[in-house]
N, C-alpha and C positions, 0 to 999 in steps of 0.2 A: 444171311449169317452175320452175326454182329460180330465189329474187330476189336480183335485181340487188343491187350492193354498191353503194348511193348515198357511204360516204367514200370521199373521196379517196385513193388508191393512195400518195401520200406520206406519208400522215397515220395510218399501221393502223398502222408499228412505231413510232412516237413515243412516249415514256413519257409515261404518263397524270401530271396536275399535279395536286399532292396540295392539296385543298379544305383548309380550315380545320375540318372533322371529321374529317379523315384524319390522324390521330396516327401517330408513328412506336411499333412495338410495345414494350413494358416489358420489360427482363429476369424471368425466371420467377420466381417466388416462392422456390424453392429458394436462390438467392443472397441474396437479401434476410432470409428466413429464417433464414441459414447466418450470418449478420453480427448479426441479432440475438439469437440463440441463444450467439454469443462475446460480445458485451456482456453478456449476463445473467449469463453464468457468470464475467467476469471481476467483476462487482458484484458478484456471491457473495461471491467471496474475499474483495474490498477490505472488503464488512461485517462477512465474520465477521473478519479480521484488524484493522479498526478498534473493531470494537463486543463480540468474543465471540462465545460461542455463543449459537445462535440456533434457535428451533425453523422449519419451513417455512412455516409462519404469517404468521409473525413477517416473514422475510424476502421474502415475497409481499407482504406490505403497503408496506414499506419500497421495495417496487424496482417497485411499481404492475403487476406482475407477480400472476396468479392461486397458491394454493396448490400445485395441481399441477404449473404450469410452475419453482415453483422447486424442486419436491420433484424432477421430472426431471432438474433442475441437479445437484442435488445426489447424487442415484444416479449419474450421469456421474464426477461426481468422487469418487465415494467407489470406486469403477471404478478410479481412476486412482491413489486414493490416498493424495488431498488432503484427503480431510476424513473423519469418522469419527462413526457417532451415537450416544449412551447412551439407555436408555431412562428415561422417570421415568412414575411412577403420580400417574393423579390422576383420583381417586374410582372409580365404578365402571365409567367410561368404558374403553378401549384406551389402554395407555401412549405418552404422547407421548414421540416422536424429538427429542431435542435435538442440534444438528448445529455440531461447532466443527473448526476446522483441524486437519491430521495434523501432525507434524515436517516430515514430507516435503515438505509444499508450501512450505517456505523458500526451495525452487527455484523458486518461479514471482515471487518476490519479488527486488529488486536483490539484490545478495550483494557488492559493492562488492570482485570480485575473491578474493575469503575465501582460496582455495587459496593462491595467491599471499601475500598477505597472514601469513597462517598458517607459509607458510616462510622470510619474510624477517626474523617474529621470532626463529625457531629457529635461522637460520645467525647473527642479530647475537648471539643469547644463546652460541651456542659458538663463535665467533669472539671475544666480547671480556666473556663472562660475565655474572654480574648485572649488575655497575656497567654493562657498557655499555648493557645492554637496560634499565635505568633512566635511563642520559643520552638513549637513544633513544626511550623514553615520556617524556620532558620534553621533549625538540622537539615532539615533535608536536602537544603541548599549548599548546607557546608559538606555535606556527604557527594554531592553532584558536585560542588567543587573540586573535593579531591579525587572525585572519581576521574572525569573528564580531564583534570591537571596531568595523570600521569599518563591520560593517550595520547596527550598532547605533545609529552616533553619531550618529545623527539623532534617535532616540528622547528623549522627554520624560520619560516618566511608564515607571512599573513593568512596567505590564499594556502598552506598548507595548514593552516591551525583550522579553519573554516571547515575545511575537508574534512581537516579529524574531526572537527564536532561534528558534522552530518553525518558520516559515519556513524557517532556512538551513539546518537538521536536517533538513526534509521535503525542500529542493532536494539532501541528500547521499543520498535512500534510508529515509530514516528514518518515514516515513510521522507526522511529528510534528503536534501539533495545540496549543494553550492554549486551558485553559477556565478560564472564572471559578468559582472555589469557596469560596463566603463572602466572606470578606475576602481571601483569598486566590487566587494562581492555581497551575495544574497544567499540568505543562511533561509530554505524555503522547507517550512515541516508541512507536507500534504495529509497529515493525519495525528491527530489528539487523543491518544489512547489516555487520558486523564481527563478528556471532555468535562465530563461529569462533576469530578474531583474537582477540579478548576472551578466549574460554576458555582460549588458549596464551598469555595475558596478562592477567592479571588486572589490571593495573597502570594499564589504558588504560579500563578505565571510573572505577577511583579520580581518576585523571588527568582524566577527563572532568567529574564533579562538581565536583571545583575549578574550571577550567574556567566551568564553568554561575557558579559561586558568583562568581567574578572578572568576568566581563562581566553581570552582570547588576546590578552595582552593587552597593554600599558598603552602600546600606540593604536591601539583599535576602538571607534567608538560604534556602538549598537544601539540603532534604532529598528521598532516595532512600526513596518508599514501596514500590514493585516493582521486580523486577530481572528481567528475563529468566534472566537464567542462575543466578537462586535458584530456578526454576519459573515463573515467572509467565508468564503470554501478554504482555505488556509491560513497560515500563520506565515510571514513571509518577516527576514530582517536584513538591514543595509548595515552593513559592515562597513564602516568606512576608514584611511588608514589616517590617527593624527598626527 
């Protein structure tokens, strides 16, 4: 004899009430995974673009990330394009991989427009020649002056004005930073979002050093130790105070 159904015939299709160990279920690991796997790889870039090359080591320590998982980073991207690795010998060990950015990854960095930018010097320079494409790298310098002047004007001290400019340089793309060095400080842009601009103008990074020299006060002098577009993976300047 089959037994009796002692619930209540209203009470069987009711949704069961979820108890305080009844969790609702996590999305899969693969999402979760797939998000942390884009953050490590965008900390790739930002180190080796802020810091250089870097072996996988190196950059495993730095991002609390195992060897292997940033060595994976970095075959992804060398996949793709963005980074590239030399070897170096050291003793009688297997040559360590050193891993720095390609050209190409400038793409995955601001570009503040470049294309654009790039032909609006070319049409002012044959539209109104040198003279005009010289009056036109003077505005914009006198524009950066007074822009940079007023985030400045709070500033007291040297190493506080430095800071304000890396600041307004990092809020334009510039991936800027100040560090203290000696007595001195280093005004360092890890990125060129006018690459381009600049090359079809050389006028706009001379333009820019004055510039720096001008809002950074009377008793500061600025020098250009790197230049991106002499080679260098950055633009680096010695602030020094006179």
């Amino acid at each position: 004899m089959s037994k009796i159904l002692k619930t209540p015939i209203d009470e069987v299709d009711k949704p069961k009430k979820r108890g305080k160990t009844d969790k609702p279920k996590r999305k899969g690991k693969n999402a979760a995974s797939g998000t942390e796997a884009g953050a490590t790889r965008a900390a790739v870039l930002d180190m080796l673009k802020r810091e250089g090359e870097r072996t996988a080591a190196e950059i495993g320590t730095a991002l609390g990330v195992t060897s292997m998982a940033a060595r994976l980073q970095l075959y992804a991207l060398e996949e793709e394009g963005l980074v590239h690795a030399r070897s170096e010998p050291q003793g009688r060990g297997r040559p360590q991989k050193i891993w720095s950015l390609t050209e190409a990854s400038s793409r995955v960095f601001p570009d503040a427009h470049q294309s654009l930018a790039v032909e609006m010097i070319q049409s002012v320079e044959e539209l109104f020649g040198a003279e005009g494409l010289a009056k036109f790298v003077k505005k914009h310098g006198d524009m950066q002056r007074k822009a940079y002047g007023e985030k400045l004007s709070k500033a007291k001290t040297l190493g506080e004005r430095v800071k304000g400019l890396a600041k307004a340089r990092s809020d334009e793309g510039y991936m800027a930073e100040a560090k203290k060095d000696g007595r001195d400080w280093l005004l360092i842009e890890n990125h060129c979002p006018i690459c381009s601009a600049a090359k079809a103008c050389t006028g706009l990074c001379a333009g820019e050093l004055k510039v720096f020299s001008d809002v950074l006060g009377k008793d500061a002098k600025v020098t250009r130790e790197e230049h991106i577009l002499a080679g260098a993976r950055r633009c680096a300047y010695r602030v020094t105070s006179g």
